[in-house]
C-alpha positions as a Markdown table, in Angstrom:
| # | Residue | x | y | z |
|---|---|---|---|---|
| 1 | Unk | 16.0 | 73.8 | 93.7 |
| 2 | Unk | 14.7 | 75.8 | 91.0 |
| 3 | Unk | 10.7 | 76.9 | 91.4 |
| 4 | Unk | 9.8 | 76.0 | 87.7 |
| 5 | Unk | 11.9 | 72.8 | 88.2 |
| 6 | Unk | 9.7 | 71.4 | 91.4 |
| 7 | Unk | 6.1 | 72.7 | 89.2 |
| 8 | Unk | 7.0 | 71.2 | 86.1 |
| 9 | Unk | 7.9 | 67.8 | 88.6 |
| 10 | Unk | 4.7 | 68.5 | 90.3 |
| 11 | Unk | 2.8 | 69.2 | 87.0 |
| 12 | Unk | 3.9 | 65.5 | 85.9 |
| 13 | Unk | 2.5 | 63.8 | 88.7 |
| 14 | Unk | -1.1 | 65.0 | 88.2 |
| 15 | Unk | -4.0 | 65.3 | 85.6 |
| 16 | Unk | -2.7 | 63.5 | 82.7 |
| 17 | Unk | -0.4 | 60.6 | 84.0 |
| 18 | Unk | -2.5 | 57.5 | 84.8 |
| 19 | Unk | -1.4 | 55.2 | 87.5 |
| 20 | Unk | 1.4 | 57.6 | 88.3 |
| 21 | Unk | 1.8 | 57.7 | 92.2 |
| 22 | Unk | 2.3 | 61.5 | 92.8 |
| 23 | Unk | 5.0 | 60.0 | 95.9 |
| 24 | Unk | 7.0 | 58.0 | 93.4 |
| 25 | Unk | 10.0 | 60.6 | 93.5 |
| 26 | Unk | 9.5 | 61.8 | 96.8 |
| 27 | Unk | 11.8 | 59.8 | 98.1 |
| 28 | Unk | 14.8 | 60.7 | 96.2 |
| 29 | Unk | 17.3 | 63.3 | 96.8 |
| 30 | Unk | 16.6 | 66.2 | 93.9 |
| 31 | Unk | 19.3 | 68.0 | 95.0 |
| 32 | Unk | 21.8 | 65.3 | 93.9 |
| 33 | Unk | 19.4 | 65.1 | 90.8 |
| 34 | Unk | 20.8 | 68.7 | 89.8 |
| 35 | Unk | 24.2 | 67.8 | 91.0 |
| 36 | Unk | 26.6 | 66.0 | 88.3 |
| 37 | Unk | 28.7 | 64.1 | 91.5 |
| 38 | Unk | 27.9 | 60.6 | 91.9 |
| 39 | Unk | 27.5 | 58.5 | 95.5 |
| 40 | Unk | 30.3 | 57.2 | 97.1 |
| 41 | Unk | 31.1 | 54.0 | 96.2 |
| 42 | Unk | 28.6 | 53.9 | 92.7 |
| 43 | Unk | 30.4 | 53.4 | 89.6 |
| 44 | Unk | 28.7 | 55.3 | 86.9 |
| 45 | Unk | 30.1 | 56.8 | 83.2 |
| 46 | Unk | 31.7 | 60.0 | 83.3 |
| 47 | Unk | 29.1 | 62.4 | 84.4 |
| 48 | Unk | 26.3 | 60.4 | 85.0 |
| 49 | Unk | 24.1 | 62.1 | 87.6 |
| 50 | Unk | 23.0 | 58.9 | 90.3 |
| 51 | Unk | 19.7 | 60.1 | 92.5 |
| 52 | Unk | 20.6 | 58.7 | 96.1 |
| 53 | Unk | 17.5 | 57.2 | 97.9 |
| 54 | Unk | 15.9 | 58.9 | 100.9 |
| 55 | Unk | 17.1 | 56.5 | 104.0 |
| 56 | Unk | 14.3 | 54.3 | 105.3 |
| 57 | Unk | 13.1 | 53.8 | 101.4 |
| 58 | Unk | 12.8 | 50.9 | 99.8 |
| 59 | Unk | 15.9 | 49.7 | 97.8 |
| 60 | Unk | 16.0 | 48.8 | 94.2 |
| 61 | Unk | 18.5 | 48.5 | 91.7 |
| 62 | Unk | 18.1 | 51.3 | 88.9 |
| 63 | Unk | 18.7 | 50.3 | 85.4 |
| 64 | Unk | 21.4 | 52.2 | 83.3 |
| 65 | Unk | 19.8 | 52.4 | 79.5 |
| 66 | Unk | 21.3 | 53.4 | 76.4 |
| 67 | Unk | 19.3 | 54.8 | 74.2 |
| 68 | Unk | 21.1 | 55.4 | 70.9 |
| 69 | Unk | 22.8 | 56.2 | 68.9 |
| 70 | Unk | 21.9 | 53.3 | 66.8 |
| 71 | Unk | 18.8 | 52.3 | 69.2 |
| 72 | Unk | 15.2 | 52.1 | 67.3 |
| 73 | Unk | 13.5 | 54.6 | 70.0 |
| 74 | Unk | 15.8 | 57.1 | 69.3 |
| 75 | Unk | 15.7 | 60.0 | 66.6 |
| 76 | Unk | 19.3 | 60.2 | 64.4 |
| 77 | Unk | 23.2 | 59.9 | 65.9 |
| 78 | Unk | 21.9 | 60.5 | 69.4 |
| 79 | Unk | 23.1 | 58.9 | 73.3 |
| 80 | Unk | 21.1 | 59.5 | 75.9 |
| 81 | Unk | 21.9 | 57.6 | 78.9 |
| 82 | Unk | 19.1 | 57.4 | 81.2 |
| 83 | Unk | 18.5 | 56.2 | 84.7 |
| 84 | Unk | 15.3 | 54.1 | 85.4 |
| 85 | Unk | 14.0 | 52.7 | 88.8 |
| 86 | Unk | 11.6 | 50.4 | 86.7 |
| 87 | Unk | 10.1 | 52.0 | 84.4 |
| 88 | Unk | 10.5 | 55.5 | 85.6 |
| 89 | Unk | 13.6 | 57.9 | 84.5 |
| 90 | Unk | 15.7 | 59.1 | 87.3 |
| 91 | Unk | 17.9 | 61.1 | 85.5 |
| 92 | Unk | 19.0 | 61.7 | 81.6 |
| 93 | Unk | 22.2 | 62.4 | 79.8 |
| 94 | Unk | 22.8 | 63.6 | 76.3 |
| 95 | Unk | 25.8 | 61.8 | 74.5 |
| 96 | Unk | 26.5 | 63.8 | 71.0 |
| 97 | Unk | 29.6 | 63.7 | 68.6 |
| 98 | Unk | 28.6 | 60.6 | 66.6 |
| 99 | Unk | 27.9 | 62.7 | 63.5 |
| 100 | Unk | 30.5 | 65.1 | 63.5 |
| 101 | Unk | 30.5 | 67.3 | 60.5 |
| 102 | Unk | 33.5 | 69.8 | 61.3 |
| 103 | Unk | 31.6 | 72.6 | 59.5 |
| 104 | Unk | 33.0 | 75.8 | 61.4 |
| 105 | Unk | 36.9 | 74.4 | 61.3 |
| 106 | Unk | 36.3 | 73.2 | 57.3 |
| 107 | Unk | 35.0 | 76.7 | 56.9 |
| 108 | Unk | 37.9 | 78.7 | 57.5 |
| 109 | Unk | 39.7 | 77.0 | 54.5 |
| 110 | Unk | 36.7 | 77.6 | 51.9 |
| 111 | Unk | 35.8 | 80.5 | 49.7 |
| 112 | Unk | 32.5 | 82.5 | 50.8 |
| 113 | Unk | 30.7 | 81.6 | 48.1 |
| 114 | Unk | 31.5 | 77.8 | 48.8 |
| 115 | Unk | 30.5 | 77.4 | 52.3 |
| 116 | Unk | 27.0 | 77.3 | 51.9 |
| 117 | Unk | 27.3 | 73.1 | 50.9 |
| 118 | Unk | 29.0 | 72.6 | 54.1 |
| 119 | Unk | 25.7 | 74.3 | 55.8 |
| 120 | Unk | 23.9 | 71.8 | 53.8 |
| 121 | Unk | 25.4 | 69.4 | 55.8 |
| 122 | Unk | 24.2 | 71.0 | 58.9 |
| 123 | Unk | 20.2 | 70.9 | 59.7 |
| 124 | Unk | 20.6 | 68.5 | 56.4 |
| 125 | Unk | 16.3 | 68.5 | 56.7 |
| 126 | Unk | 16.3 | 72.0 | 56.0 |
| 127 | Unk | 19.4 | 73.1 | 53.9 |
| 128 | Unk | 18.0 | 76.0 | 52.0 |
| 129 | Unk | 17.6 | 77.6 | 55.7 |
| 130 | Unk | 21.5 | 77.1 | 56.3 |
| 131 | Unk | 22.4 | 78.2 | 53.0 |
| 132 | Unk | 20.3 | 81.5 | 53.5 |
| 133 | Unk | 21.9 | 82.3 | 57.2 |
| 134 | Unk | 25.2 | 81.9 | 55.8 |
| 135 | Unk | 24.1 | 84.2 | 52.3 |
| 136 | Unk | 22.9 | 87.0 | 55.0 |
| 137 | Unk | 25.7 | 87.6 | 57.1 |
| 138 | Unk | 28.1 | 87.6 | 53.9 |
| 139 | Unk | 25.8 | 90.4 | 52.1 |
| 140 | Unk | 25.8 | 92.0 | 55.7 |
| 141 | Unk | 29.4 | 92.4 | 55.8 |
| 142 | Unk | 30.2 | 92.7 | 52.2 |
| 143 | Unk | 27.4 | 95.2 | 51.8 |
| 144 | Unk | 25.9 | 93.1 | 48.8 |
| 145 | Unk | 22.6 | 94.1 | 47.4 |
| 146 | Unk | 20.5 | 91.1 | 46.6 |
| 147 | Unk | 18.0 | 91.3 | 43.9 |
| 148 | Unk | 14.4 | 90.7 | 45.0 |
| 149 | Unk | 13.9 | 87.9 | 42.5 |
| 150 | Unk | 16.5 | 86.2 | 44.1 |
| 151 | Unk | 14.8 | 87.4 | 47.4 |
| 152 | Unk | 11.3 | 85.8 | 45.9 |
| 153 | Unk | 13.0 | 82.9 | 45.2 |
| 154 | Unk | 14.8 | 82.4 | 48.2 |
| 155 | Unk | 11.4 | 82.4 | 50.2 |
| 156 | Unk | 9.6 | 80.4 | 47.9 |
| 157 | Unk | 12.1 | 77.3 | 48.9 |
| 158 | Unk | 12.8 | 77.9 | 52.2 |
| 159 | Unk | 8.8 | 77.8 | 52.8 |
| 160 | Unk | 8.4 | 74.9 | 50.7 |
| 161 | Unk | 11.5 | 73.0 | 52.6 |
| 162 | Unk | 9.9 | 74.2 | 56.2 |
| 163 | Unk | 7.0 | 71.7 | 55.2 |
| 164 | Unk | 9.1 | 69.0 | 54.5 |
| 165 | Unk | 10.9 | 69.2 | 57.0 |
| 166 | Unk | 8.2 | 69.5 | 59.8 |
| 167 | Unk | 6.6 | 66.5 | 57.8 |
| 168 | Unk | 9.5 | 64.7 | 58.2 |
| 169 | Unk | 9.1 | 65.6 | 62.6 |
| 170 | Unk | 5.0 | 64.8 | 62.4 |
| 171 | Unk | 5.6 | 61.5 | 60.7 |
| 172 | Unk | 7.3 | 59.9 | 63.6 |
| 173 | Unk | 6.3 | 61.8 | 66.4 |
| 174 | Unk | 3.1 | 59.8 | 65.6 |
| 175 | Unk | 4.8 | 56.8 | 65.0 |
| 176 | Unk | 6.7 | 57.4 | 68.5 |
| 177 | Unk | 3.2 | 57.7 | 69.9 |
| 178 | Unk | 2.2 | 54.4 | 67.6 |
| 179 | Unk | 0.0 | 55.7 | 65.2 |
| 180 | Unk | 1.8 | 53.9 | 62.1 |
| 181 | Unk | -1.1 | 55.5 | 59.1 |
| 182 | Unk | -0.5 | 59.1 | 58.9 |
| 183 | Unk | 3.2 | 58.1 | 59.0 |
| 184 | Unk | 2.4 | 57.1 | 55.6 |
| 185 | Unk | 1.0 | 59.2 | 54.4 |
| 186 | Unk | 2.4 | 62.2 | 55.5 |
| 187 | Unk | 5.9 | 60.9 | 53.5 |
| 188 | Unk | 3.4 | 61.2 | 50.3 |
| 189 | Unk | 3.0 | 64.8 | 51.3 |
| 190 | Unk | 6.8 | 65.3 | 51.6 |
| 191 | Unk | 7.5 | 63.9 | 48.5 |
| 192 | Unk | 5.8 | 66.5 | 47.0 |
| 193 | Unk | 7.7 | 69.1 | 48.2 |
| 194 | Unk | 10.6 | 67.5 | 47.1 |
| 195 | Unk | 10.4 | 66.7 | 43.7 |
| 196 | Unk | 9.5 | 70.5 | 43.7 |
| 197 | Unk | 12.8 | 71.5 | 45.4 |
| 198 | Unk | 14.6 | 69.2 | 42.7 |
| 199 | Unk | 13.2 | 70.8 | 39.8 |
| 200 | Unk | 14.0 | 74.6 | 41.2 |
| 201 | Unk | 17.8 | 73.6 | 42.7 |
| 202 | Unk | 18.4 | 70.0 | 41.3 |
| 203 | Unk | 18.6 | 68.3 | 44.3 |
| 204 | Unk | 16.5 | 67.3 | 46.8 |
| 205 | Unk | 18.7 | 67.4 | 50.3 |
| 206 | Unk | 22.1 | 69.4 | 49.8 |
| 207 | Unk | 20.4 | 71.5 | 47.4 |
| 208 | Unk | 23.6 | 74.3 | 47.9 |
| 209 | Unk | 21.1 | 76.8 | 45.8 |
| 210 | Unk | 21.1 | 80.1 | 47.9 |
| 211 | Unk | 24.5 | 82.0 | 47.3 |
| 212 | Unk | 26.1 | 85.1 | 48.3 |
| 213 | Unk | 24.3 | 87.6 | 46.2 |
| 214 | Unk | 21.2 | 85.6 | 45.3 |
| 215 | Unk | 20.4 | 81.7 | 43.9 |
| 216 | Unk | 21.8 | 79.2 | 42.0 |
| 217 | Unk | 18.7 | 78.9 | 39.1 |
| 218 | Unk | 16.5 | 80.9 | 37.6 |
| 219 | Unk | 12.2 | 80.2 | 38.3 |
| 220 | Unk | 11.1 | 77.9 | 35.6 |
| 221 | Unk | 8.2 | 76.5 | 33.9 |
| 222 | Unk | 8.8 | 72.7 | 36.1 |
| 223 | Unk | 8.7 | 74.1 | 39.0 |
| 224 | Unk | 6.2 | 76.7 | 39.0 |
| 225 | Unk | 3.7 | 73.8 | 37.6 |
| 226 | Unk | 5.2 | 71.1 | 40.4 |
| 227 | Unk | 4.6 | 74.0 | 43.3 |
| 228 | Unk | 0.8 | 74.9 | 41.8 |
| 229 | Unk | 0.4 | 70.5 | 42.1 |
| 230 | Unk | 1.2 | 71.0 | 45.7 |
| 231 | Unk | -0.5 | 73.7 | 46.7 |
| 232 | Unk | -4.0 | 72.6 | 45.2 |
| 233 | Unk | -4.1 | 69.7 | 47.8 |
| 234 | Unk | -2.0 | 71.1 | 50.3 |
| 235 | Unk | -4.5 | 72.6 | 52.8 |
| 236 | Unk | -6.8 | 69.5 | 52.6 |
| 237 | Unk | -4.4 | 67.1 | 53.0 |
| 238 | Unk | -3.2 | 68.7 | 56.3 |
| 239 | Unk | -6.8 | 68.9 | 57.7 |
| 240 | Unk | -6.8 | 65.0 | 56.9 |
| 241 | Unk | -3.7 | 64.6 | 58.8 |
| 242 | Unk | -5.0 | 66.9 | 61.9 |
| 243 | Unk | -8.5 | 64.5 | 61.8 |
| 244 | Unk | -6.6 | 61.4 | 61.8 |
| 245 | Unk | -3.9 | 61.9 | 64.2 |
| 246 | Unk | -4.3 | 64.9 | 66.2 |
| 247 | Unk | -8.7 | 64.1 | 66.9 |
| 248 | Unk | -7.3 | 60.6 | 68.0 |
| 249 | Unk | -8.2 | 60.4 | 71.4 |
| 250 | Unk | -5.0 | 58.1 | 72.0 |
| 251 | Unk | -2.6 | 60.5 | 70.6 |
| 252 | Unk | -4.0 | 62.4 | 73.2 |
| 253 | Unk | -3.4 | 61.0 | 76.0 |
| 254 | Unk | 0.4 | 60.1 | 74.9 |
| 255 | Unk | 1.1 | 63.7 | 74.1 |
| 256 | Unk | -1.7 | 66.2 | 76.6 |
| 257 | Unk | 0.4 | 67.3 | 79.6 |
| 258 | Unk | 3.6 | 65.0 | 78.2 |
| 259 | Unk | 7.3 | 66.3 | 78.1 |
| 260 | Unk | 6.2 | 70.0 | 79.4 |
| 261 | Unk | 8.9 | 73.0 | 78.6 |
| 262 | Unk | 7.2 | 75.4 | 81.4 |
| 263 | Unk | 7.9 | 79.0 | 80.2 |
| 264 | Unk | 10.8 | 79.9 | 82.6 |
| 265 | Unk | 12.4 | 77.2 | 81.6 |
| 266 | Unk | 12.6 | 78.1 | 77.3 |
| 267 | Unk | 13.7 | 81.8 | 78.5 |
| 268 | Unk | 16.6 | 80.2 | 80.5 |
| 269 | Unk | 18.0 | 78.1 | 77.9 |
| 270 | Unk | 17.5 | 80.3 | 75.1 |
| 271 | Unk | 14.5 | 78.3 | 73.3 |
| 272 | Unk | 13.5 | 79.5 | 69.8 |
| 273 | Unk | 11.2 | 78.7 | 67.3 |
| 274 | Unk | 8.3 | 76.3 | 68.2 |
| 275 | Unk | 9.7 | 74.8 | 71.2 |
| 276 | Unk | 9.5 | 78.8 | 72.1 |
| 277 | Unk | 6.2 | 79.4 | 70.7 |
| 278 | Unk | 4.4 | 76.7 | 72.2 |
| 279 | Unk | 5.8 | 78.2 | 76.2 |
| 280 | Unk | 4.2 | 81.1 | 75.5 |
| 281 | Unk | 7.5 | 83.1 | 73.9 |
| 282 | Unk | 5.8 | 85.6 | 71.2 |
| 283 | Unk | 8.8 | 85.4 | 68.6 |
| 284 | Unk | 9.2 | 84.9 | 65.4 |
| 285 | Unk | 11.9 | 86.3 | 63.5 |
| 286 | Unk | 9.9 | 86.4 | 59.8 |
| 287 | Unk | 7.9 | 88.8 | 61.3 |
| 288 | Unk | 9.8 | 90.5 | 64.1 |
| 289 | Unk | 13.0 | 91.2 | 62.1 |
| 290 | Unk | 12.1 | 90.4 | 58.4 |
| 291 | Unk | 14.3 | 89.8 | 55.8 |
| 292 | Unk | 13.7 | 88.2 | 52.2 |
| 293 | Unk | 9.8 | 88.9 | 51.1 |
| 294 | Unk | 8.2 | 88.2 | 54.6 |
| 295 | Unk | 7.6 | 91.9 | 55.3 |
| 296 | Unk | 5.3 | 92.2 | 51.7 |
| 297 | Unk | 3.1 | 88.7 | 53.2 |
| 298 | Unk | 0.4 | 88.2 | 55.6 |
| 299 | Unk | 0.7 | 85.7 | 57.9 |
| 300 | Unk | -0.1 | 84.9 | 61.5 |
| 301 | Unk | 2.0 | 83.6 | 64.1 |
| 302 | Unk | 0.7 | 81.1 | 66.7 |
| 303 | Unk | 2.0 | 81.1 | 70.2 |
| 304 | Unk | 0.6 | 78.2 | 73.4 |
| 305 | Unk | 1.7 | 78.7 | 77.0 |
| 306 | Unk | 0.7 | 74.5 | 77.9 |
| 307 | Unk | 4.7 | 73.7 | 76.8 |
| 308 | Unk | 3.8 | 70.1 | 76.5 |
| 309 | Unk | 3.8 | 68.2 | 73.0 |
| 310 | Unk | 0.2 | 68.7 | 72.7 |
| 311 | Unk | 1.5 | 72.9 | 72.3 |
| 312 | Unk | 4.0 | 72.1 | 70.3 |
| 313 | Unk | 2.2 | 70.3 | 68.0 |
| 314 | Unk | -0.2 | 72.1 | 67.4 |
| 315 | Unk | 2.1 | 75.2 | 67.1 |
| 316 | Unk | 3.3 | 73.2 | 64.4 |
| 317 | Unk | 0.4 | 72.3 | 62.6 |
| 318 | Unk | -0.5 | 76.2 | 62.3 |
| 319 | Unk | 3.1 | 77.0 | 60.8 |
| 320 | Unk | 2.6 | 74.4 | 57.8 |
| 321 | Unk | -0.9 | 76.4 | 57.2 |
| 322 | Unk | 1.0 | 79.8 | 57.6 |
| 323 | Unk | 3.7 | 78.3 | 55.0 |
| 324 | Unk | 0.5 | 77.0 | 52.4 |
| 325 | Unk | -0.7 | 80.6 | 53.2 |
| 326 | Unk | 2.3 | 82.3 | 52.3 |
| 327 | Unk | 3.4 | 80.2 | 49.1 |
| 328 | Unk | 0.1 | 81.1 | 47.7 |
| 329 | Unk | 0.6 | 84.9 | 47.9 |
| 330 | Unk | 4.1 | 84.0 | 46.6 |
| 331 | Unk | 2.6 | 82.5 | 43.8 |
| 332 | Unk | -0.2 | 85.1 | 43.1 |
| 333 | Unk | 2.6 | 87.5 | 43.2 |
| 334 | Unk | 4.8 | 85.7 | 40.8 |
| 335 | Unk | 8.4 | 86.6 | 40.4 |
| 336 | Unk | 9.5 | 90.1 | 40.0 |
| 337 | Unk | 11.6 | 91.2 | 37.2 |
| 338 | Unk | 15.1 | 91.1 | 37.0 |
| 339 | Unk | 18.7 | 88.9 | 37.9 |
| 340 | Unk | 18.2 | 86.0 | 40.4 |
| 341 | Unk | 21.9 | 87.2 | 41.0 |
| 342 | Unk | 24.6 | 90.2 | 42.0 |
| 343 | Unk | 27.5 | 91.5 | 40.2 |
| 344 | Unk | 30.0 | 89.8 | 42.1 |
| 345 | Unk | 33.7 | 89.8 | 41.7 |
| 346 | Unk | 34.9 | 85.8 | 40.8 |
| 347 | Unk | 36.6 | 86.0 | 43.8 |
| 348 | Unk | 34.6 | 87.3 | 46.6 |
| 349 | Unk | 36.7 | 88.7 | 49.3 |
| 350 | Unk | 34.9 | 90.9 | 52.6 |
| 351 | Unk | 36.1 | 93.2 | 54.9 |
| 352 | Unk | 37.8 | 93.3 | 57.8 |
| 353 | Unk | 34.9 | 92.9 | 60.8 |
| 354 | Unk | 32.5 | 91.0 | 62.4 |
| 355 | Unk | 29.1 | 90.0 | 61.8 |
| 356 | Unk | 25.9 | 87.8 | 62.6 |
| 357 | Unk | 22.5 | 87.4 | 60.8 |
| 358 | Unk | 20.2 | 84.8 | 61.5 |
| 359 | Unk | 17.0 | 83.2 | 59.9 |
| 360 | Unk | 13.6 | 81.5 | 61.2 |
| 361 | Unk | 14.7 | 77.5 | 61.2 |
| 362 | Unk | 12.2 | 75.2 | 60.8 |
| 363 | Unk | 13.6 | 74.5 | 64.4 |
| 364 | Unk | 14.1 | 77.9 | 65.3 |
| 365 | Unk | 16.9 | 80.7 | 65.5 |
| 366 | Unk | 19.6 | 79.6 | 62.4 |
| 367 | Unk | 22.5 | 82.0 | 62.7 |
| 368 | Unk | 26.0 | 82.4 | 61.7 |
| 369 | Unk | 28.9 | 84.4 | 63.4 |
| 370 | Unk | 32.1 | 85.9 | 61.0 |
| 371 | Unk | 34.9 | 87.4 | 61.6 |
| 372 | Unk | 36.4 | 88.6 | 58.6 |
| 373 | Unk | 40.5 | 89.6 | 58.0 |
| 374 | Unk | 39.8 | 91.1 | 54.7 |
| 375 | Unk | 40.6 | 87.8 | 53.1 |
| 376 | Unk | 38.4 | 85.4 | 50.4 |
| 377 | Unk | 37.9 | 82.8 | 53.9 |
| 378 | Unk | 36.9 | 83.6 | 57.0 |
| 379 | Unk | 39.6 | 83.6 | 59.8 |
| 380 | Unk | 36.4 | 82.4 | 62.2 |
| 381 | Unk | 32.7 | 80.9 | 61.2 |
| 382 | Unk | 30.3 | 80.2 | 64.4 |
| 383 | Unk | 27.1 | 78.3 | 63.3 |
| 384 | Unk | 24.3 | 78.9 | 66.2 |
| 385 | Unk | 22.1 | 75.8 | 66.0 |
| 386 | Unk | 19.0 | 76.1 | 67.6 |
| 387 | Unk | 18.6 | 72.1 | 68.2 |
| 388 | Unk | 22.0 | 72.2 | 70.9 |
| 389 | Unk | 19.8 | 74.7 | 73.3 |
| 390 | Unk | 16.9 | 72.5 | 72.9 |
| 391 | Unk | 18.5 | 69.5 | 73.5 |
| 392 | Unk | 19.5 | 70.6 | 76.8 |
| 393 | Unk | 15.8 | 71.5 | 77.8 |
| 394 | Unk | 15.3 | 67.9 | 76.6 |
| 395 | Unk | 18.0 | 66.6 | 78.8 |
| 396 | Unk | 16.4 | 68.7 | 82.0 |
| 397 | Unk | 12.7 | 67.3 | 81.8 |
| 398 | Unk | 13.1 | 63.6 | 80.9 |
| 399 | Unk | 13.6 | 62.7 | 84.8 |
| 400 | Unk | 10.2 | 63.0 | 86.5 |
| 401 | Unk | 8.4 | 60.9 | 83.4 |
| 402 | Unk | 7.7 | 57.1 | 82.3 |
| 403 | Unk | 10.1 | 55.8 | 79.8 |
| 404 | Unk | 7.6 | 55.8 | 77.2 |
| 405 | Unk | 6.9 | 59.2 | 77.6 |
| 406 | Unk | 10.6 | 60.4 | 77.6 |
| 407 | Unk | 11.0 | 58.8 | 74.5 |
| 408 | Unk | 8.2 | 60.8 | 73.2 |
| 409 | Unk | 9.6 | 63.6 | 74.2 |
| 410 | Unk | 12.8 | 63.2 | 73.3 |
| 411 | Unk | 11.4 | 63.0 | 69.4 |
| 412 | Unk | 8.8 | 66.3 | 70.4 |
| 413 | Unk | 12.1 | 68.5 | 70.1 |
| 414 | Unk | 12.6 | 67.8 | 66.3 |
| 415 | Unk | 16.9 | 66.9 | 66.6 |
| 416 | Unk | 19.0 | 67.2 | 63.5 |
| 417 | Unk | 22.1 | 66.1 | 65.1 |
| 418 | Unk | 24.3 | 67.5 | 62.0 |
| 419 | Unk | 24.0 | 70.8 | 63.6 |
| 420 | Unk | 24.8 | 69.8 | 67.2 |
| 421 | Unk | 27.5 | 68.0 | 66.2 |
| 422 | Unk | 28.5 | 70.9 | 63.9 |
């Protein structure tokens, strides 16, 4: 057995886990844990992992419960199957392929300059993010200049739809933890940045505004007035939501030392964004490989080693100040002069190659893989989602941990399942 795998197990049975008997798993067979074979003579789904109990333990029956897809405790088109002996989880599951979008297959039959709307349909919290991964690795291969007031633009939305969308994860993650009020109140907060969105792309969830080349619109007069709104109470409601939810000393307790991602553990699956941040991997790809206007802002970048939901929220919390930060220098800036959009030909048509770029996700490392045959569609699309390696971490730490607390940290990781099940 892996050494972070027995600390992490270890780390779960002390300091913040009241009434936990640090012996409670002791007794079961960890090494058939981490094996997918069932017992002889158990009848389990397809690939259920079944913990076998130590001989000379007590027997109990252990409880087989779905959670999802359509089960309240669950975040989106998500099936985990867990194992409980009571109210402790003995093993987990993930279940995807109830929202299945198709988006790499329906890509090979769509122009370049149309495949941005399937991205949409994607992370669908955080379209403008797709859109833009998809825009780079086209301009990449096709060697198409992008104007920087398309680049000014581009960053303007994609920082205004990062708060949305991590409003849209801080909401219920306190709702998970039961704190119904800044629920509330944080949807007022997203609405804001949404009616901005709508007045700069004309929609406010499959905006399909960043092309190949540049954006859809032009700045205008609605939006710059909508995003100047936002911004004025921006940093002071986000303090209000830090002093109501994150100084509660209950949301404490559900989330301090909860659903822990030690630091091994995000190296060996590939974590990204905060779920990286928050084990103490110092990565960000605004500012290590930066692309757009992110190399002409200041901003800082927050990194935890705890790995628990307490890191990650917090992590969090500091990108939404960074984002505030950064759409005010965007502002004070103000759009440079010139086309929001390339010469292109009507029919865009790339070389023949390969190629991958990648953006900074609300949920970490967007990218998209092409392999071009010189035609107007691509002969392959790969969309890397950085929700299918998290989901896997998630999968790996729920055994160990009360029910309740799985459940919270199932909804810590922030799934969009339109990009698992892509």
């Amino acid at each position: 057995m892996g050494s972070w795998i027995k600390r992490t197990l270890d780390d779960m049975y002390t300091g913040f886990a009241p009434g936990l008997d640090p012996d409670q798993f002791d007794g079961y067979d960890l090494q058939g844990w981490l094996s997918p074979q069932p017992p002889e003579g158990i009848v389990t789904p397809r690939n259920l992992r079944r913990l076998k109990q130590a001989p000379g333990m007590l027997e109990t029956d252990h409880f087989l419960l779905n959670l999802g897809p359509s089960h309240p405790a669950m975040h989106g088109a998500l099936r985990m199957i867990v194992e409980l002996d009571g109210e402790f989880c003995l093993s987990s599951e993930a279940h995807v392929g109830f929202l299945h979008r198709g988006i790499e297959k329906l890509a090979e039959k769509n122009r370049y300059n149309a495949i941005g709307t399937l991205m949409d349909r994607g992370d669908y919290a955080t379209g403008i993010m797709g859109e833009w991964a998809l825009a780079r690795a086209v301009e990449k291969l096709g060697e198409i200049e992008v104007p920087q007031r398309a680049e000014w633009l581009r960053t303007v939305a994609a920082e205004v739809n990062r708060m949305t969308s991590h409003y849209l994860w801080l909401g219920p993650l306190g709702l998970d933890s039961g704190a119904m009020g800044p629920f509330l109140f944080m949807m007022r907060d997203r609405e804001m940045g949404l009616e901005m969105l709508e007045a700069l792309t004309g929609s406010r969830m499959m905006f399909n505004y960043v092309r190949p080349g540049g954006v859809a619109f032009d700045w205008n007069q609605e939006s710059e007035d909508k995003l100047l709104v936002y911004l004025e109470n921006a940093d002071k409601y986000l303090d209000e939501h830090w002093t109501v939810l994150m100084d509660s000393e209950f949301f404490q307790q559900r989330v301090i030392g909860v659903g822990v991602v030690p630091h091994e553990m995000a190296l060996s699956f590939a974590a990204t964004g905060f779920i990286a941040r928050a084990s103490g991997i110092d990565w960000d790809l605004r500012r290590d490989r930066p692309y757009g206007y992110y190399d002409k802002l200041d901003f800082d970048v927050l990194t935890l080693e705890a790995g628990d939901i307490w890191a990650r929220a917090i992590v969090r919390f500091d990108e939404m100040k960074q984002s505030i930060r950064m759409l005010k220098q965007l502002v004070e800036m103000g759009p440079p002069p010139g086309e929001f959009m390339a010469k292109l030909p009507r029919v865009l048509r790339l070389p023949e190659g390969e190629v991958y770029d990648c953006v900074e996700g609300a949920r970490g490392e967007l990218g998209v893989h092409l392999y071009s045959t010189g035609g107007d569609t691509p002969y392959r699309m790969r969309y890397r989602p950085p929700i299918q390696f998290h989901l896997a971490i998630a999968d790996t730490i729920a055994p160990g941990q009360w029910l309740a607390d799985a459940l919270l940290s199932y909804g810590s990781f922030d799934f969009c399942f339109g990009e698992v099940d892509r």
